[in-house]
Backbone bond lengths (Angstrom), bond angles and torsions (degrees), N, CA, C in turn:
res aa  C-N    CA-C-N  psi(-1)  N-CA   C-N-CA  omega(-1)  CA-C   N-CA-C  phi
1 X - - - 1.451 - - 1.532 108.84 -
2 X 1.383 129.74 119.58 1.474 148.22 -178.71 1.461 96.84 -78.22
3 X 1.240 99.88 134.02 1.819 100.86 164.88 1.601 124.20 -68.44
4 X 1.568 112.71 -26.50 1.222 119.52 158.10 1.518 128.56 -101.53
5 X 1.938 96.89 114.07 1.609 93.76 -174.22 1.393 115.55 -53.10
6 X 1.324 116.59 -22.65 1.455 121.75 -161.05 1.703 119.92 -85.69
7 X 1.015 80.86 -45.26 1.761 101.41 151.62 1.418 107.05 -34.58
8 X 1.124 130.84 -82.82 1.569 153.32 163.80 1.098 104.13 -16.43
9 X 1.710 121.61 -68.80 1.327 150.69 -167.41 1.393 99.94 -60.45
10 X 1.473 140.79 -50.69 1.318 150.89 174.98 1.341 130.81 -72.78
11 X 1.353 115.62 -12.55 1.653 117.48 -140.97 2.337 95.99 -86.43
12 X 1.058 96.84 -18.63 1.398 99.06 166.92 1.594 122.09 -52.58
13 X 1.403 90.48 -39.61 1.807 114.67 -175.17 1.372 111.66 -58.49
14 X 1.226 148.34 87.77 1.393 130.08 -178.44 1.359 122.70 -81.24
15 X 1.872 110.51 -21.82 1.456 101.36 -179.84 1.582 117.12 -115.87
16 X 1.287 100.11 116.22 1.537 130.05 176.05 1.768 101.10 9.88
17 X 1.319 103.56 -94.91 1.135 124.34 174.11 1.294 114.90 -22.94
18 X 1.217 137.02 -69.77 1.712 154.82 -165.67 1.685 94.90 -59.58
19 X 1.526 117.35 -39.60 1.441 120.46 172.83 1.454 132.46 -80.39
20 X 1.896 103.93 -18.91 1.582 124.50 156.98 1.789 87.22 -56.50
21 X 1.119 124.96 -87.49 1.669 124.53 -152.95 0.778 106.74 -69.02
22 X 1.365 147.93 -19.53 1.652 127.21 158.89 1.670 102.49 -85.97
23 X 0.839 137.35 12.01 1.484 118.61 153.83 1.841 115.10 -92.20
24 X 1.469 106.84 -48.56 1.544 132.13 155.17 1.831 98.54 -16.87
25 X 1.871 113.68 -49.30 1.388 100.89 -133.56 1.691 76.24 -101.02
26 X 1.242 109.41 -22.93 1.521 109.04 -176.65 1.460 111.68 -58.52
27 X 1.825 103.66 -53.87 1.516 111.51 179.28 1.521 121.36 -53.39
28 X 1.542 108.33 -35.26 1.479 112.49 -175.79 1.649 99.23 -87.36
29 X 1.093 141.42 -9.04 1.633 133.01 164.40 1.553 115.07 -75.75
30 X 1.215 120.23 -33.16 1.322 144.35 -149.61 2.351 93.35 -85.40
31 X 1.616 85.40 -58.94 1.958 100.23 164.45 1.361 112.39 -46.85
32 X 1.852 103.50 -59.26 1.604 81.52 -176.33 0.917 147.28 -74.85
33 X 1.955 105.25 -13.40 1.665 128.91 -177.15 1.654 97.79 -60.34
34 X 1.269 117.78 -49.24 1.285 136.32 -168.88 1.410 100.26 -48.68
35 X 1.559 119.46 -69.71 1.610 128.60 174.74 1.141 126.69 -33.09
36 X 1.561 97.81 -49.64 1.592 111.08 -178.94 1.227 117.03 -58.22
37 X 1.509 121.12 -53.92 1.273 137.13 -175.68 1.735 119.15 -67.84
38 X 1.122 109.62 -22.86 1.522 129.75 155.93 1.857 112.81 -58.00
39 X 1.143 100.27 -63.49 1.531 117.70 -164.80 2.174 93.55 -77.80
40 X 1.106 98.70 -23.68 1.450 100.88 -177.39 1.900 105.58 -74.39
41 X 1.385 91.90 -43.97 1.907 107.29 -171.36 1.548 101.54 -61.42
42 X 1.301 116.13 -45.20 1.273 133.85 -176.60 1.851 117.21 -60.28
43 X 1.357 102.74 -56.32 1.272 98.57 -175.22 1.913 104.03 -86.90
44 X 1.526 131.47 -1.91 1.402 142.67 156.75 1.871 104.18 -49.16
45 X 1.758 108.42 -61.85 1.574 103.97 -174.52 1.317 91.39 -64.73
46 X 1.543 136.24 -57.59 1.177 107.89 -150.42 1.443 128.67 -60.06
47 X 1.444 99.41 -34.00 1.571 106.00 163.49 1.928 113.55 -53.13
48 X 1.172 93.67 -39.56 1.771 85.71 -172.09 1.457 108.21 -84.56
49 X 1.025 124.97 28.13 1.922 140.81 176.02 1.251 113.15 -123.26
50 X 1.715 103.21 -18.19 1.645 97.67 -178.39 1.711 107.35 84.92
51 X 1.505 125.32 25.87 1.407 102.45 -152.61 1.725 96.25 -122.39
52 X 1.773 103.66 -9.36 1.132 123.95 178.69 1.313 130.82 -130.74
């Protein structure tokens, strides 16, 4: 077991770069899942308050 999952997650990748943008694309999927699920929780109460 590696202390870095990502490490793990990458180690196929040999060139630098190609592993900058798939980490880049990971980090920016990872933000929006996050957003979504925020903005999802949010507009769930408002519906269950009647307010939306």
């Amino acid at each position: 077991m590696t202390r870095d999952p990502l490490n793990e997650l990458f180690k196929d990748i040999k060139d630098p770069d190609n592993r900058a943008k798939l980490f880049l694309l990971f980090a920016g999927a990872m933000i929006m899942s996050t957003i979504l699920i925020v903005i999802g929780t949010i507009i769930f109460i408002l519906r269950l308050l009647h307010i939306f």
